[in-house]
C-alpha positions in Angstrom: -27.2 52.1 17.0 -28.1 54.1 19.9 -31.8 54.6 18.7 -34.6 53.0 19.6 -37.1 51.3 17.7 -39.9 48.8 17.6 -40.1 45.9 20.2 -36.7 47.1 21.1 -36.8 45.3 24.7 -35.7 42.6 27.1 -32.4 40.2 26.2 -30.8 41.1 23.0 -31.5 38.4 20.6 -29.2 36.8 17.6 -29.0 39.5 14.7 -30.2 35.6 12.3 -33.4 35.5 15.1 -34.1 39.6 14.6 -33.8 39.4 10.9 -36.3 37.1 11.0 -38.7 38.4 13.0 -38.5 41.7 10.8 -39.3 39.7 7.6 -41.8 37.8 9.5 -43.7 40.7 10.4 -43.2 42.4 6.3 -44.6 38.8 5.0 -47.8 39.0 7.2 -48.3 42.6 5.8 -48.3 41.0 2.6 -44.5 42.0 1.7 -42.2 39.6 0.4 -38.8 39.5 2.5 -35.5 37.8 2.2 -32.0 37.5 4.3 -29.9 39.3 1.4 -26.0 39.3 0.6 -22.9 38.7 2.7 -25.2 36.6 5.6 -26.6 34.3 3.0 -23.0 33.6 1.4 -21.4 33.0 5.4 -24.0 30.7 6.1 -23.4 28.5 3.3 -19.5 28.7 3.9 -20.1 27.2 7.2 -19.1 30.7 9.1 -21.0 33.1 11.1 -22.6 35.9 10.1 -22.1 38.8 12.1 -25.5 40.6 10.7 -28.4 40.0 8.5 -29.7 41.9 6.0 -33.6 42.0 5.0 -34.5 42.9 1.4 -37.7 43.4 0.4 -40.9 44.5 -2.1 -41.9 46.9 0.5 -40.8 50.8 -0.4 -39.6 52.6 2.5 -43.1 54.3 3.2 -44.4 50.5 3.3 -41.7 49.5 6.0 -42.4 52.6 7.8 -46.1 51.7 8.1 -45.0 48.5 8.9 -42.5 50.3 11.8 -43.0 53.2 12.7 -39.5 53.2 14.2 -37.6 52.5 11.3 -35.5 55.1 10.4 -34.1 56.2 7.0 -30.5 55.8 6.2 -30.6 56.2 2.5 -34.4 56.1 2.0 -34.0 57.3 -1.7 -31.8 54.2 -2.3 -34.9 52.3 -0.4 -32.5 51.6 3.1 -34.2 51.9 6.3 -33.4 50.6 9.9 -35.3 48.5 11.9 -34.9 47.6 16.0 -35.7 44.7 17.2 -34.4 42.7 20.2 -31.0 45.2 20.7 -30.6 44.4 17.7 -30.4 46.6 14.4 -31.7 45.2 11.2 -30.9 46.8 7.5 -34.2 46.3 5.5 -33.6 47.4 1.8 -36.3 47.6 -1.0 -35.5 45.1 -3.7 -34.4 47.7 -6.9 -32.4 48.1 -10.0 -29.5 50.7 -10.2 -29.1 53.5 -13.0 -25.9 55.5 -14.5 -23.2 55.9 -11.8 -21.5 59.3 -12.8 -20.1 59.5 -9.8 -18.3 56.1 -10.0 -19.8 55.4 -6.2 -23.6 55.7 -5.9 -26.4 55.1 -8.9 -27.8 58.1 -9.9 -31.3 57.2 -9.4 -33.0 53.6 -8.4 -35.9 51.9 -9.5 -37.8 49.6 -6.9 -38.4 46.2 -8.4 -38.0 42.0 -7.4 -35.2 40.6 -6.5 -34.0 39.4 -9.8 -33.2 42.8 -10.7 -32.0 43.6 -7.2 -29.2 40.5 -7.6 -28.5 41.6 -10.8 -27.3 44.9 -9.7 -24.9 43.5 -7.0 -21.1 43.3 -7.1 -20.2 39.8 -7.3 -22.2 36.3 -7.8 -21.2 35.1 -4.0 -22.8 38.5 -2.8 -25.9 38.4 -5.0 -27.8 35.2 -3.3 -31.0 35.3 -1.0 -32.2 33.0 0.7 -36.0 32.5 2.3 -35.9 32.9 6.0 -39.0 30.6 6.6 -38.3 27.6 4.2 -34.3 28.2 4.2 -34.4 28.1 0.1 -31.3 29.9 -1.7 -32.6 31.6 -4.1 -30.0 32.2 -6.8 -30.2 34.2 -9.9 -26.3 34.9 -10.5 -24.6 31.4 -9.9 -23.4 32.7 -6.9 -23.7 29.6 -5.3 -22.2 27.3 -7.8 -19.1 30.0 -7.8 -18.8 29.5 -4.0 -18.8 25.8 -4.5 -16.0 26.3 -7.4 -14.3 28.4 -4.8 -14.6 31.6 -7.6 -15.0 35.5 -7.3 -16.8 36.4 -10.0 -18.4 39.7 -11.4 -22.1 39.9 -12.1 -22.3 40.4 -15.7 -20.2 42.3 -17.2 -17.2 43.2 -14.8 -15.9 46.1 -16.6 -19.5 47.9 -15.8 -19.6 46.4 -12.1 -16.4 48.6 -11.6 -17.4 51.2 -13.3 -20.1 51.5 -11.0 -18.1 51.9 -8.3 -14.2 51.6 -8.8 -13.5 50.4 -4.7 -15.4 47.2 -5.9 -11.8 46.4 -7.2 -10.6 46.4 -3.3 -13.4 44.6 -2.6 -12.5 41.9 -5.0 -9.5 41.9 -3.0 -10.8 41.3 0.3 -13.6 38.9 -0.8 -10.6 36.5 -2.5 -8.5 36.6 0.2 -11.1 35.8 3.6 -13.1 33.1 1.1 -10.1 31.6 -0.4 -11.2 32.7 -3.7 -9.6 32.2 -7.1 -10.4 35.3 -9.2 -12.0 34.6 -12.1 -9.8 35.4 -15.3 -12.0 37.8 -16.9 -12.9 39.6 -13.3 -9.5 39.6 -12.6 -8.5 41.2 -15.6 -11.2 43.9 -15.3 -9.5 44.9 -11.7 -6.3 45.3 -13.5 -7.6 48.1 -16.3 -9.5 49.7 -13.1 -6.5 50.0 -11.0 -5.7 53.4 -11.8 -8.7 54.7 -11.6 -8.6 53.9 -7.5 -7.0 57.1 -7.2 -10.6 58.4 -7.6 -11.8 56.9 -5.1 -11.7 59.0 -1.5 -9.0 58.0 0.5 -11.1 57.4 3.3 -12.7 54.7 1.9 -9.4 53.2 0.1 -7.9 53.1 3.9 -11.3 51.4 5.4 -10.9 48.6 2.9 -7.2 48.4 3.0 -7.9 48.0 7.2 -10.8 45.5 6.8 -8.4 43.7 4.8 -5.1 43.7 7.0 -7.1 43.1 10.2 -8.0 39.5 9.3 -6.1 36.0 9.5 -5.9 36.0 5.7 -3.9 39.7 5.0 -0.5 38.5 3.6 -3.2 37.3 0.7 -5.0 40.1 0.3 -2.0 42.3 0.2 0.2 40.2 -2.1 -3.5 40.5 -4.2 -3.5 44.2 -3.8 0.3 44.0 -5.9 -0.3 41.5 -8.2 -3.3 42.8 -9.5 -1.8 46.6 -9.5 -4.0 48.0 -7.2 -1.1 48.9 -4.3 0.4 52.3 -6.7 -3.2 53.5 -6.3 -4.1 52.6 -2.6 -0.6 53.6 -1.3 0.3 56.3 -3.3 3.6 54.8 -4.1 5.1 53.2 -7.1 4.4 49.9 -7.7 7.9 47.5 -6.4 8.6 43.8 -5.6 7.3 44.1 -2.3 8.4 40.8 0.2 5.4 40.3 2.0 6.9 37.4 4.1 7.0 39.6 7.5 3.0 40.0 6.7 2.3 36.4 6.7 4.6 35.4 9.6 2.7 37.8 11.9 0.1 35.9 14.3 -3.6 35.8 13.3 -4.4 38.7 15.8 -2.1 41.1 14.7 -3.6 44.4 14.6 -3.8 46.3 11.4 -1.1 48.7 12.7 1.4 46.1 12.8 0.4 44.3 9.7 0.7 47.7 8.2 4.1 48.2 8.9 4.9 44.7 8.1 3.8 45.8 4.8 5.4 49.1 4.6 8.5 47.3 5.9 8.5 44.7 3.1 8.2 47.6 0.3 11.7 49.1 -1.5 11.0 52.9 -0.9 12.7 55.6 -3.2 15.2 53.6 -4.9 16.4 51.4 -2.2 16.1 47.5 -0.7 13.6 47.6 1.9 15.2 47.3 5.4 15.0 43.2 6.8 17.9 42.9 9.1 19.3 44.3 12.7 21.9 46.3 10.6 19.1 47.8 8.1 17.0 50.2 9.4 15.5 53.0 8.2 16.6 56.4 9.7 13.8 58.0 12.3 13.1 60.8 9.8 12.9 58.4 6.7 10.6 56.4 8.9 8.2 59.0 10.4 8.2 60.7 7.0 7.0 57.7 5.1 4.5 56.7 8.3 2.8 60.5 7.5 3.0 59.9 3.6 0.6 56.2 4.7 -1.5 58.4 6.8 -2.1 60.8 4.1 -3.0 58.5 1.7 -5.1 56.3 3.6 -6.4 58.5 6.1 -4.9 57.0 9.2 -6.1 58.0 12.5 -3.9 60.1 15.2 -3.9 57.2 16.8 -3.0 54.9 14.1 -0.2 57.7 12.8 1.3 57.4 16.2 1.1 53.6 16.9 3.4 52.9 13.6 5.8 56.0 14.1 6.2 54.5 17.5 6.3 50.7 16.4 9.3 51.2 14.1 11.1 54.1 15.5 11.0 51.5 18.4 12.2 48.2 16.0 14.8 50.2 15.5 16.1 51.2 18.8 15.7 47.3 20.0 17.3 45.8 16.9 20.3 48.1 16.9 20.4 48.1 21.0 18.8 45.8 23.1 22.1 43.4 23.2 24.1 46.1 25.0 21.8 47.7 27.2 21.6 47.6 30.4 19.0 46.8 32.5 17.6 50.4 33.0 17.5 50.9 29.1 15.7 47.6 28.7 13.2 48.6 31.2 13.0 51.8 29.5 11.6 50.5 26.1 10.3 47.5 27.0 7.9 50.1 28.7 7.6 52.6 26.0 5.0 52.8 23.1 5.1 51.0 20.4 7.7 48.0 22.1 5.0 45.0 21.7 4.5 45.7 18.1 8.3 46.5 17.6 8.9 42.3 18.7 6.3 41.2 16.8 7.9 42.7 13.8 11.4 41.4 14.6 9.6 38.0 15.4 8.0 38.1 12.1 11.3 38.8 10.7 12.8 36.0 12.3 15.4 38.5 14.4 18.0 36.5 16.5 17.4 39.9 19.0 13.3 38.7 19.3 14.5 35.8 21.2 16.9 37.1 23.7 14.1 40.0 24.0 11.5 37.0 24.8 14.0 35.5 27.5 14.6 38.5 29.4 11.7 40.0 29.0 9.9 37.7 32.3 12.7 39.0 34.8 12.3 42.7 34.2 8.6 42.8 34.2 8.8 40.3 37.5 11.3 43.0 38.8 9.2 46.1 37.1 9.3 47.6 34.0 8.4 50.9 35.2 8.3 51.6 38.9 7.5 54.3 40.8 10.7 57.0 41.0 11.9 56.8 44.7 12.8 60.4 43.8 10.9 63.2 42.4 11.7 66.6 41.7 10.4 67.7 44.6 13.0 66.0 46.6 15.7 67.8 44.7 14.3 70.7 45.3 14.4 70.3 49.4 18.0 68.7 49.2 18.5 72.0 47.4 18.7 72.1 44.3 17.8 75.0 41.5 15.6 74.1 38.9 17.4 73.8 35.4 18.4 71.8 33.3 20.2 69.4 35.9 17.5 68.5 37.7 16.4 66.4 34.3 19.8 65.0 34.3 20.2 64.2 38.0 16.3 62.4 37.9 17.3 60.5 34.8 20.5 58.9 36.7 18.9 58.3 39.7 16.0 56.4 38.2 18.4 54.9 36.4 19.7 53.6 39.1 16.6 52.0 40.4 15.8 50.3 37.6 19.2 48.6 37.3 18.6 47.4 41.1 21.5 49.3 42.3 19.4 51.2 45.0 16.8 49.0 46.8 14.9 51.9 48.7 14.0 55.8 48.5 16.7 56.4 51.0 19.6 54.9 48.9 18.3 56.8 46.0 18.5 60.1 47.7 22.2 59.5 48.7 22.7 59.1 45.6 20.5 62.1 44.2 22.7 64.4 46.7 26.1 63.1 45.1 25.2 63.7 41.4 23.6 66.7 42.7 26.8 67.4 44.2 28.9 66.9 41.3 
């Protein structure tokens, strides 16, 4: 966050080391203050936490007199910001949660300790705290025995924890899968009569979970969750199938969520029909790009993210069905085209006899250039003469062409060869 706030200066320290000064300073005001949640719950899997989050006794006005800085991001839920070493710090009032009529956000909130403030939480590995000064977990849900049993569990009742706010299922979801979770029955069976109702949730927030999820190591787990639980009709907007996830859980751990989306969109039967998994089975452009802008829609894909997977499989395509008998100017041509890298991881992924050769020859045309600078333009066709028109696209093509197969070595070579096919 771009604003600045108390003792924001000098080095940026560790978020563990700004969290604790920020509950330092609310327990010498006379506040109580604990690390909260998902920091508590990494630290005790051994990982680490990318923030820390403060909860409190203080109200908002109280952390406000404590920094004056601290800005309000959902003050009537009791959220405020602290600064502190280029760091930002969530500092939440400890409270318990009304009705949710609008299955995302409590109606209204009550400030209170920290045993109602757990109670109120999602699931028993996100409802622990732990005492920044003496390091004590302070546990009021099993939370911590559930992480030692390697369980996701619902607080209390699950049915009302999704109730409160249906995405929870997804979250369920995402928690199982990076934790190496084992649902427990009765929570798991509470995300199953819930999965319908995801189609409630905004699309927005369905695609930030669904991109949380398939950006880590562990998304061929979360998304053969998402379809055994029932969850995928909802988040995809597509009827529920016996989707082959195998091209998900080949990719490498770094994939980016674009590929492991189309991996997954790959892997699903689409109206009626086996989903494409060899050289020979591809889906036609407009089938593609038409089922790319049905994801988009439905999980509210960026531009960006719309055009990387048209480009990725209209690309898998082109290189499955004709990278064998191109030449060396063709290879050159998509090798250097969008979407290319993640069209070979998906034929890697699929185990592809093509991704191999592609890997082999791949070192020779990049050592040679994959896409040089033309030795002629259309201003040289113009001065050898030439009228603009559709020939001038046709005659650049070929000569470029040309150079990228090695069969002219300088600009002068090409422009012999730009006056013959201008000639003919």
């Amino acid at each position: 966050m771009a604003t600045r706030g108390d003792h924001d200066h000098g080095q940026p320290v560790t978020p563990r080391a700004a969290a604790t000064w920020v509950a330092r300073r609310l327990r010498e005001a006379g506040f109580r203050a604990l690390f909260a949640g998902g920091c508590v719950r990494d630290a005790l899997l051994g990982l680490e936490p990318a923030d820390h989050d403060v909860a409190t006794d203080a109200t908002p006005e109280a952390v406000r007199r404590v920094f004056p800085r601290a800005i309000g991001v959902g003050e009537a839920f009791g959220v405020m910001l602290v600064r502190h070493g280029g760091r930002t710090v969530e500092v939440a009032t400890f409270r318990a949660d009304g009705s949710y009529a609008d299955g995302r956000r409590p109606d209204a909130v009550r400030f209170s300790d920290d045993r109602e403030d757990a109670l109120r939480r999602d699931f028993t590995v996100n409802g622990l705290f732990e005492d920044p000064e003496s390091g004590e977990i302070i546990d009021h849900v099993g939370g911590r025995a559930d992480l030692a049993a390697g369980v996701l569990r619902a607080i209390g009742d699950p049915d009302a924890r999704l109730a409160e706010d249906r995405l929870r299922a997804l979250r369920a979801v995402r928690f199982a899968a990076r934790f190496a979770l084992a649902v427990d029955p009765v929570t798991e069976a509470a995300v199953r009569r819930v999965a319908h109702d995801l189609r409630a949730v905004s699309r927005e927030r369905v695609g930030n979970e669904l991109r949380r999820m398939l950006a880590h190591p562990t998304r061929a787990r979360a998304a053969a969750l998402v379809e055994d639980l029932g969850l995928a009709p909802a988040a995809l907007l597509e009827p529920a199938c016996g989707a082959d996830l195998a091209r998900v859980a080949a990719l490498p751990p770094g994939a980016p969520f674009e590929e492991a989306l189309a991996a997954w969109m790959l892997g699903r039967p689409h109206d009626g029909r086996n989903a494409p998994s060899c050289a020979g089975d591809v889906p036609h452009a407009d089938d593609s790009r038409a089922r790319c802008l049905a994801w988009r829609d439905a999980l509210v894909l960026s531009n960006d993210e719309t055009d990387a997977l048209v480009a990725m499989l209209g690309m898998r395509a082109r290189v499955a069905g004709g990278w064998e008998s191109a030449d060396r100017a063709l290879r050159k041509r998509m090798a250097s085209a969008p979407g290319f890298g993640g069209a070979c991881a998906l034929l890697a992924a699929e185990g592809q006899a093509v991704s191999a050769r592609v890997a082999a020859d791949l070192p020779a045309l990049r050592a040679e250039g994959l896409r040089p600078v033309p030795f002629v333009t259309g201003d040289d066709l113009l001065a050898l003469g030439m009228a603009p028109g559709p020939r001038f696209r046709t005659v650049l093509d070929a000569v470029y062409d040309l150079q990228l197969n090695g069969a002219v070595a300088d600009r002068g070579a090409a422009l012999e060869a730009a006056k013959s096919l201008g000639a003919g």
